[in-house]
C-alpha positions in Angstrom: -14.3 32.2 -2.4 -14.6 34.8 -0.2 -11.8 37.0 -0.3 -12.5 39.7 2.2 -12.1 36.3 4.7 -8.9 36.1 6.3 -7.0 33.2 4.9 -6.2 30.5 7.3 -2.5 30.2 8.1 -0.6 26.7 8.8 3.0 26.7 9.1 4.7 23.1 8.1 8.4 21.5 7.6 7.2 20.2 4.0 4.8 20.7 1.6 4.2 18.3 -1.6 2.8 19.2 -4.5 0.8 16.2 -6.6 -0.4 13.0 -4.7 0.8 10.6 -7.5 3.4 7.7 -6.3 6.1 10.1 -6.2 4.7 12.6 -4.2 3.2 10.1 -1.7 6.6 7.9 -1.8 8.0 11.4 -0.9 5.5 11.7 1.8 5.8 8.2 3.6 9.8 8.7 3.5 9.5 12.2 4.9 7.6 10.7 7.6 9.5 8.1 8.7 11.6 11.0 9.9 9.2 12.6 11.6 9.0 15.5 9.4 5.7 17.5 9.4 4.3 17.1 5.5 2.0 18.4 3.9 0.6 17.1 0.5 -1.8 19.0 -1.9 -3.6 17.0 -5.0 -5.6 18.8 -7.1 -7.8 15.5 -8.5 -10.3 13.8 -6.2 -10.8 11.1 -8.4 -8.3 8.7 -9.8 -7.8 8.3 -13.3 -10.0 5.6 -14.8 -6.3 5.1 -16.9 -3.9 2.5 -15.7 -1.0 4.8 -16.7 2.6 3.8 -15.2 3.0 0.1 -14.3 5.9 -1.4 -14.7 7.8 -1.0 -10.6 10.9 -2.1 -10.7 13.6 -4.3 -8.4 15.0 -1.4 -7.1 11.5 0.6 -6.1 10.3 -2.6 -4.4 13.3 -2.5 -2.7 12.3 1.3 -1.4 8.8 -0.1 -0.9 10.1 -3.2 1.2 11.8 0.0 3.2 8.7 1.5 3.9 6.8 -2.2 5.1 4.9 -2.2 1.4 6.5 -4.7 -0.7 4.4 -7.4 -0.2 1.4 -5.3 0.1 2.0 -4.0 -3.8 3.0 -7.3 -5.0 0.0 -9.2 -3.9 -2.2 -6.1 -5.8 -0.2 -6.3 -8.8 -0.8 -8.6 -11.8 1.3 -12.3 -11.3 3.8 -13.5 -13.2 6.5 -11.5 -14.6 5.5 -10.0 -18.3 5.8 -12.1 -21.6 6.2 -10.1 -24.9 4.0 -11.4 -27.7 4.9 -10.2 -31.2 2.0 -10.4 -33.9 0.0 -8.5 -36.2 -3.2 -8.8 -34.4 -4.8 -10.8 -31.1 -6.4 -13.8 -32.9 -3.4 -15.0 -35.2 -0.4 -17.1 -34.0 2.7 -15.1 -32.2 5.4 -14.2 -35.0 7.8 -13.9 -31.4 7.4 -14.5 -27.6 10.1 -13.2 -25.4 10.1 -13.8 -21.7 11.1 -11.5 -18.5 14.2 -13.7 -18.1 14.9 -14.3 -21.8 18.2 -12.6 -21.1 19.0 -13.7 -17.5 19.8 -17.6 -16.3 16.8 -16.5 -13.4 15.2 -13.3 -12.8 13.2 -14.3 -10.0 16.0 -15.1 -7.8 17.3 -12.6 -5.1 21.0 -12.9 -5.2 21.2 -9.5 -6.2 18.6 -8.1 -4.4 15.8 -9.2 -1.4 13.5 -8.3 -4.2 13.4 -10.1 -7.3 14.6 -8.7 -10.2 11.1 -9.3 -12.8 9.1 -6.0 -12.9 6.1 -6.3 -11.0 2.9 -5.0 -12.7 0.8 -2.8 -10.5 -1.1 -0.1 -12.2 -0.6 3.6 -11.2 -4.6 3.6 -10.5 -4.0 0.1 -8.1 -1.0 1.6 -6.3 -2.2 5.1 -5.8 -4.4 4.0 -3.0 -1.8 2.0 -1.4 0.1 4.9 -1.2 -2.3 6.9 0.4 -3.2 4.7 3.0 0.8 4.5 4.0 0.8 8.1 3.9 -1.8 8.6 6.3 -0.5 6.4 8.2 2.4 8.9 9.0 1.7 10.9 12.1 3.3 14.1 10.9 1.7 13.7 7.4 -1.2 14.9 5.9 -3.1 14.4 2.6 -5.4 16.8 1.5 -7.1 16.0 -2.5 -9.3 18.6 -4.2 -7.1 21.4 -3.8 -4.6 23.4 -6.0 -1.7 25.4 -5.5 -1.9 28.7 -7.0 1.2 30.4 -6.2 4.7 29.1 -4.5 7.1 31.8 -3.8 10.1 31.5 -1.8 10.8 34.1 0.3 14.3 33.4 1.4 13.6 31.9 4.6 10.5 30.1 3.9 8.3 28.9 1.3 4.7 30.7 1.1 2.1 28.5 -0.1 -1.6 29.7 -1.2 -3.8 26.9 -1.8 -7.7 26.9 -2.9 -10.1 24.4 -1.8 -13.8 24.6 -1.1 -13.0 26.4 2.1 -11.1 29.4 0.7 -8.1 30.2 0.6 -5.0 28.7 2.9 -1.7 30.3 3.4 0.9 27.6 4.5 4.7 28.8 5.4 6.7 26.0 4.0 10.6 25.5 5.2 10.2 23.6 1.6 8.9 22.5 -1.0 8.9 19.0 -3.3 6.9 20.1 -6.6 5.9 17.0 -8.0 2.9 18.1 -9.8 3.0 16.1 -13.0 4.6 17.1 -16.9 3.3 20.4 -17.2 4.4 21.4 -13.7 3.1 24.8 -12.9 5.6 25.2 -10.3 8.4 24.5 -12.5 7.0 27.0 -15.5 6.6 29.3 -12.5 10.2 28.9 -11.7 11.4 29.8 -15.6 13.3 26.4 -15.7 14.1 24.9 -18.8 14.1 21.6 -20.3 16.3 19.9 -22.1 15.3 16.8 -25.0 11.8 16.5 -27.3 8.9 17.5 -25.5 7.0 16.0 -28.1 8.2 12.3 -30.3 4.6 11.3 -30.7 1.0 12.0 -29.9 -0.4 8.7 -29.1 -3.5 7.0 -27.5 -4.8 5.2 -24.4 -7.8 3.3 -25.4 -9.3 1.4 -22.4 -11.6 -1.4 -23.0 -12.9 -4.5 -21.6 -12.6 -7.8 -23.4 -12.0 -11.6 -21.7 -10.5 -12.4 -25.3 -6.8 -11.1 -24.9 -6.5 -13.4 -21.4 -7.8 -16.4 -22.9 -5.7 -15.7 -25.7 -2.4 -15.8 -24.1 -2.8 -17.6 -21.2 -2.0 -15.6 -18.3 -3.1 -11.9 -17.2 0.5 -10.0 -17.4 1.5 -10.6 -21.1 1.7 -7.8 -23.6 0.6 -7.9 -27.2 3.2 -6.2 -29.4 1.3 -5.8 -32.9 3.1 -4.9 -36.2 0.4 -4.6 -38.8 1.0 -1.8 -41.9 -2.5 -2.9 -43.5 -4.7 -2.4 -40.3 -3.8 -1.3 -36.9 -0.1 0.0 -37.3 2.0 -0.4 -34.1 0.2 -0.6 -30.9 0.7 -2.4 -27.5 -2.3 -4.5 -26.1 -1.1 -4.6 -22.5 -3.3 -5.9 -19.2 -4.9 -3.4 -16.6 -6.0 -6.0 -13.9 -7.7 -9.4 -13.2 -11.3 -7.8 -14.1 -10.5 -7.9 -18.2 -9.6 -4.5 -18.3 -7.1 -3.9 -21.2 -5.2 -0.9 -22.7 -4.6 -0.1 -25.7 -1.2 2.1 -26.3 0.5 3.8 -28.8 -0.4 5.7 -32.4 -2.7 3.5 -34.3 -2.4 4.7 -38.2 -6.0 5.6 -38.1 -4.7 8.8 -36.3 -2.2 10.0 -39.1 -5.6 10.3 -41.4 -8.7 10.9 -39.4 -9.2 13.5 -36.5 -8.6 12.4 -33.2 -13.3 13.0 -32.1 -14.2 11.1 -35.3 -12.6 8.1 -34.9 -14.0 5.0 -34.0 -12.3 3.0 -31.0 -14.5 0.1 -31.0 -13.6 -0.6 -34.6 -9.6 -0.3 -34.0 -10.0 -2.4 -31.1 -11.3 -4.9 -33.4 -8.9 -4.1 -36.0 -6.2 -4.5 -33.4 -7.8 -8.2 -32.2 -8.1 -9.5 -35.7 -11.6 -10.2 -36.1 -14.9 -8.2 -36.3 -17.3 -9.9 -34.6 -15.4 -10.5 -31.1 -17.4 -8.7 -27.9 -15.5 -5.9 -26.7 -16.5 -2.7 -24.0 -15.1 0.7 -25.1 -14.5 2.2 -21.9 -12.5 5.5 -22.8 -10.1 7.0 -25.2 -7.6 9.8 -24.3 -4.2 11.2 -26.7 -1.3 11.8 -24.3 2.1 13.0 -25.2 5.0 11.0 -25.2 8.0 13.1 -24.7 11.8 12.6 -23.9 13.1 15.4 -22.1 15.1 16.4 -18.6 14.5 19.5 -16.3 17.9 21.8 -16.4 17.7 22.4 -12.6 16.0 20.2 -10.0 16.1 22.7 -7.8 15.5 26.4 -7.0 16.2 27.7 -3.7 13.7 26.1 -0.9 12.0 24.3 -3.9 12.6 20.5 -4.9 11.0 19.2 -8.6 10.6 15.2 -8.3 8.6 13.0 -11.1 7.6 14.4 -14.1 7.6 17.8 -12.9 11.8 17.0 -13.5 11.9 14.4 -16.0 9.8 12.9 -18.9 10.9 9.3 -20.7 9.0 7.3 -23.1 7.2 4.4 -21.9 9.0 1.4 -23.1 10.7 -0.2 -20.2 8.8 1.9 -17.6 11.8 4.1 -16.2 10.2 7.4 -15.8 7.9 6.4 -12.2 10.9 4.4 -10.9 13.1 6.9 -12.0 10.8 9.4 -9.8 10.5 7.8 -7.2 14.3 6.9 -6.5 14.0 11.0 -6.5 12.5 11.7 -3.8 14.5 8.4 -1.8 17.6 10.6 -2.5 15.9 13.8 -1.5 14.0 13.1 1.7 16.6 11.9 3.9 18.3 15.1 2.8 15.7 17.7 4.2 15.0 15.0 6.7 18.4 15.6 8.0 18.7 19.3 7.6 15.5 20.2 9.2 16.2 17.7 12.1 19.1 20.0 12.1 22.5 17.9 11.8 22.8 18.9 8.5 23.3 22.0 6.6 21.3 23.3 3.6 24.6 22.6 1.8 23.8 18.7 1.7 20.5 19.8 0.0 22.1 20.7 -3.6 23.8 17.5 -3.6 20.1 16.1 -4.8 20.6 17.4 -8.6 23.9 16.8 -8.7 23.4 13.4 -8.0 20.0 12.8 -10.1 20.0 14.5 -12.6 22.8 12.5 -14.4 20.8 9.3 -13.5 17.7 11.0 -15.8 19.6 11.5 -18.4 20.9 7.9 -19.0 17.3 6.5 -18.1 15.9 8.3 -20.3 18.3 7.7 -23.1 18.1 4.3 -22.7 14.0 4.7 -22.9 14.2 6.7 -26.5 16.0 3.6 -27.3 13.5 1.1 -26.6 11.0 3.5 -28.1 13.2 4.1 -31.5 13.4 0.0 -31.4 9.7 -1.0 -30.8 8.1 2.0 -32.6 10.4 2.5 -35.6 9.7 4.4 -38.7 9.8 3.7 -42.4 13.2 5.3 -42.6 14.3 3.0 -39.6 14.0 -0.4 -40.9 12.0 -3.1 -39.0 10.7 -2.9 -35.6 12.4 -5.3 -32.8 12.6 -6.3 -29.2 15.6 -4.5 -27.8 16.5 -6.9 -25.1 16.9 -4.0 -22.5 13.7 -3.1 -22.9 12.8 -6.2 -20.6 15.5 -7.1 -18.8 17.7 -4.1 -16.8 19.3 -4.8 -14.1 22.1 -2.5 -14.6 19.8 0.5 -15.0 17.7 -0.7 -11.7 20.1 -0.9 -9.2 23.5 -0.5 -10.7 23.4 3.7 -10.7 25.5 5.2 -8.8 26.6 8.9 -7.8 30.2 10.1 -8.3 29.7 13.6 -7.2 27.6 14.9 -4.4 27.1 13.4 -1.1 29.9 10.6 -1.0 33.4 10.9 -0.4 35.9 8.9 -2.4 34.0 7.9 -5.6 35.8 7.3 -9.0 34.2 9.2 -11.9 32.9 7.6 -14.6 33.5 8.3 -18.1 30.4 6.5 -19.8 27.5 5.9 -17.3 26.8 1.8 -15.9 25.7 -1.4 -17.8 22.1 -1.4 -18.5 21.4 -5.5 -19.3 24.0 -6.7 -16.5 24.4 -5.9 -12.8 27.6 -6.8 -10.6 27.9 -5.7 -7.5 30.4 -3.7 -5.2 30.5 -1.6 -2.7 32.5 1.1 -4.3 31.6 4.4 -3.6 28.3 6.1 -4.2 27.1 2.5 -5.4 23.8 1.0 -4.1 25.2 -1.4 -1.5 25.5 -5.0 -2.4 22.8 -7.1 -1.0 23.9 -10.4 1.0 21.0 -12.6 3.1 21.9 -12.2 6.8 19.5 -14.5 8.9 18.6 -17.0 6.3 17.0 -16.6 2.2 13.9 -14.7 3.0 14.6 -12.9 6.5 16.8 -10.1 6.8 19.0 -8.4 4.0 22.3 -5.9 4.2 19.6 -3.5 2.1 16.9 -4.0 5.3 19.7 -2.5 7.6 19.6 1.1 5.6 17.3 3.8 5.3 17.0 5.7 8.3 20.4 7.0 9.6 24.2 6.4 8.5 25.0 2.5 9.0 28.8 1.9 9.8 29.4 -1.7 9.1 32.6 -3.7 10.1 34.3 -6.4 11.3 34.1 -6.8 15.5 36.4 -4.3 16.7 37.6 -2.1 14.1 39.3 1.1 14.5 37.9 3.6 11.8 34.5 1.8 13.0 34.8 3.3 16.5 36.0 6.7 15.1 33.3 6.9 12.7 30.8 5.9 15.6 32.4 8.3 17.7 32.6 11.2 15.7 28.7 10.9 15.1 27.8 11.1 18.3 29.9 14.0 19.0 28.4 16.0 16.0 25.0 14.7 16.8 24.6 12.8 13.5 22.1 9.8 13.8 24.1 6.4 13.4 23.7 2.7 13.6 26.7 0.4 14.4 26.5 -3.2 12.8 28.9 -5.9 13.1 30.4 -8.7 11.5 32.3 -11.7 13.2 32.8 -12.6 16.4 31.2 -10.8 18.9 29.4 -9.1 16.8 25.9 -8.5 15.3 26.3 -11.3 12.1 28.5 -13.7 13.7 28.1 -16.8 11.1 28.1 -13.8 8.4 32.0 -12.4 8.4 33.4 -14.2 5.7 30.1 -13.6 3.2 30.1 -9.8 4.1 33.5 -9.6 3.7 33.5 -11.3 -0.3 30.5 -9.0 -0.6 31.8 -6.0 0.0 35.2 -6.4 -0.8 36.4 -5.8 2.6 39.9 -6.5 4.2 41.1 -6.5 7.4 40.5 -3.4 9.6 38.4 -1.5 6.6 34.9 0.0 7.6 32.2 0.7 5.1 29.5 4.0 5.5 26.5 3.9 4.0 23.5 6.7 3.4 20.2 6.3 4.8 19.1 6.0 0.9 21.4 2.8 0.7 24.0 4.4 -1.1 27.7 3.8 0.0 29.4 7.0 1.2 32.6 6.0 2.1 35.1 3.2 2.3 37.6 3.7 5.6 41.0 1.7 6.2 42.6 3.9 8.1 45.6 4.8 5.9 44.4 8.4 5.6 43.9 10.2 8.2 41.6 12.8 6.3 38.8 10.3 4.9 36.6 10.2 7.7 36.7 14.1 7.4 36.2 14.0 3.9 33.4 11.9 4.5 31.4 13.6 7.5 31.8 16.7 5.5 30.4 15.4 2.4 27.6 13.5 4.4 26.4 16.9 6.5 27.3 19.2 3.9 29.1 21.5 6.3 32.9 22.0 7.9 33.0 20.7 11.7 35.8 21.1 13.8 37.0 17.6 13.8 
């Protein structure tokens, strides 16, 4: 670098920091809006480990948003997950627990246009997806091999130095999303704190290619649980892709007595299969950290922390991605909205207020699925927690009561994590119903880019709502039930679905999220609920 050169100067709504499927998700949503985005990656190569994989009912559902659902799903592994239980490859299963062990059908979308199984697609598989969709974006732009040095926000903007093999780059930021991984510079930068274990174990990835582990359970998406105190320990023997790649995960008990650079791979990997003269191809070996902790702020000033710059959860029921990317669902419509400018920054400190306590209960629920599969000598034996597999609740039963919605009843102990019902209660997802026929078009395919109002043909807080928007400039869609309107054959299932009666109108967030319920007996809700929705008083 030369640094008598003037450094080029950009100026742009967004910058993202970290091109992993949070910031891109981030990315894509921003541009949907039209927001100018920037995003920086550091890497120009993508990590030869398959790291996160498990996507969940309620990302697909963000990705079927953004036109990519079927896209991921034909790249991911097929089949929903088995669980095999043994103490190594070759011997028979001591348990085998299915995706819908718990559930009467887990494929089926009544509760969702997305079924609920986790689909398998490999961080390293849906990265370039990602990109691609994020390129796609007119106002975006995606920039790898270059890093961030400093952040520092000004007030009224964000400056922004970034290095590359050009030099040095000044961008003016109106903000920022920092979603630059675990060890988040921006976030150290920032002096905020976390709060949980940075560290429950030091385990392994050991990547390695062997045709054994598909012909031995039949399909490409089961994982090997193995339980052996004389050999191996506990490790997971879980799929990569359809090319024999296979991971192996946790803290073999080789590590507790040899150093980490004198071990031998090839010969745990044979350990782990159960016999020694099986064909296998050591392709690398890395320790990572597993750690369970949450950031204590999500957000300071113009700058946004997203991923695992914010939140950290053991991998055992793969929470922490999804968990990430629902983030940055919740925050981009935010900044979408206030940079558009029918919002107010107000709206924008809604974000922690509303995530954060979902982190927390994820990753709660993850140190319980890791305490359960991992055990300890002091813990007794190791088990399949059943909401390790199957979580509806936790998917797309969350919900905010504080924040951006107007009416919501507080909850005393979080949701159900094993069971889902849905409502259409306040700062709940809102229930999904098939509109046009199993298949076509879902209540959830109506959401994402402004605030829906949906109602019966002719209703009365329907019209105010409507008319109220359009007076205060904010972005709205109009969607009817019954005769007349949008969903004729449709009344009476909406209606059971959302719980709705007579002249009652329901609003619902870009994100999907219900902000208010109107019936007209209170004058004040729809105040209440434009206020909470624009984060700002308006003369109403």
């Amino acid at each position: 670098m030369n640094e008598r050169n003037e450094p080029a100067k950009q100026s742009v709504d967004v910058v993202i920091i970290g091109a992993g499927p949070v910031g891109l998700s981030a990315a894509i949503l921003l541009g949907r809006f039209g927001v100018d985005t920037l995003v920086v990656e550091r890497r120009t190569e993508r990590s030869r480990h398959p790291r996160s994989r498990a996507v969940s009912c309620r990302t697909m559902e963000v990705f079927r948003e953004l036109g990519l659902a079927e896209e991921v799903r034909a790249a991911a592994l097929p089949g929903g997950p088995r669980r095999l239980l043994g103490s190594d490859v070759v011997s028979p299963w001591r348990s085998v627990v299915t995706s819908n062990a718990y559930t009467n059908d887990s494929a089926d979308t009544s509760l969702g246009p997305e079924t609920l199984d986790v689909v398998l697609c490999s961080q390293d598989v849906l990265e370039p997806i990602l990109v691609d969709a994020a390129q796609a974006q007119e106002s975006v732009a995606v920039e790898f091999g270059k890093t961030v040095s400093t952040v520092n926000d000004t007030g009224e903007e964000v400056l922004v130095s970034i290095l590359g093999d050009t030099g040095l780059q000044e961008v003016a930021a109106k903000y920022v999303i920092a979603a630059d991984g675990a060890a988040s510079q921006v976030r150290t930068a920032l002096g905020i704190g976390t709060t949980g274990e940075q560290d429950l174990q030091t385990a392994v990835s050991v990547l390695f290619r062997s045709p054994l582990i598909q012909r031995r359970t039949g399909d490409p998406s089961s994982f090997i649980y193995l339980d052996n105190p004389d050999t191996i320990g506990a490790v997971v023997i879980a799929p990569v892709d359809a090319t024999d790649r296979v991971a192996m995960l946790g803290r073999p008990l080789v590590m507790d007595r040899v150093p980490f650079e004198d071990i031998d791979w090839t010969t745990q990997i044979l350990d782990a299969i159960g016999d020694p003269h099986e064909s296998v191809e050591l392709m690398d070996a890395r320790t990572w950290t597993v750690g369970a902790w949450v950031a204590d702020k999500y957000q300071s000033g113009r700058i946004f922390l997203a991923g695992d710059a914010v939140h950290v959860m053991p991998p055992y029921g793969g929470f922490n991605q999804n968990t990430g990317i629902q983030d940055v669902h919740n925050i981009a419509w935010k900044l979408a909205a206030v940079i558009n400018g029918w919002a107010d920054p107000g709206l924008l400190e809604t974000y922690e207020v509303e995530r954060r306590p979902v982190a927390v209960f994820n990753m709660a629920e993850a140190v319980r699925n890791f305490r359960s599969i991992v055990g300890n000598v002091d813990e007794g034996p190791r088990s399949f927690r059943p909401e390790n597999f199957v979580h509806p609740g936790l998917d797309i039963g969350f919900r905010y009561d504080r924040g951006a919605v107007a009416g919501a009843t507080t909850l005393d102990a979080g949701w159900p994590v094993g069971a889902f019902t849905p409502t259409a209660a306040v700062g709940e997802r809102a229930p999904h119903l098939w509109l046009d026929g199993e298949g076509a078009v879902s209540t959830l395919d109506l959401f994402g880019r402004e605030l829906v109002i949906l109602s019966r043909s002719g209703s009365g807080p329907a019209k105010e709502a409507a008319q109220r928007a359009e007076i205060h400039g904010i972005p709205y869609r109009a969607v009817t039930f019954g005769p007349s309107g949008d969903f004729v054959d449709a009344e009476s299932a909406w209606a059971a679905a959302y719980n709705v009666h007579d002249d009652e109108a329901i609003l619902v967030r870009p994100d999907g999220h219900v902000l208010a319920r109107l019936d007209g007996s209170d004058s004040g809700a729809l105040d209440r609920a434009l206020l909470a929705y624009i984060g700002r008083s308006l003369s109403l």
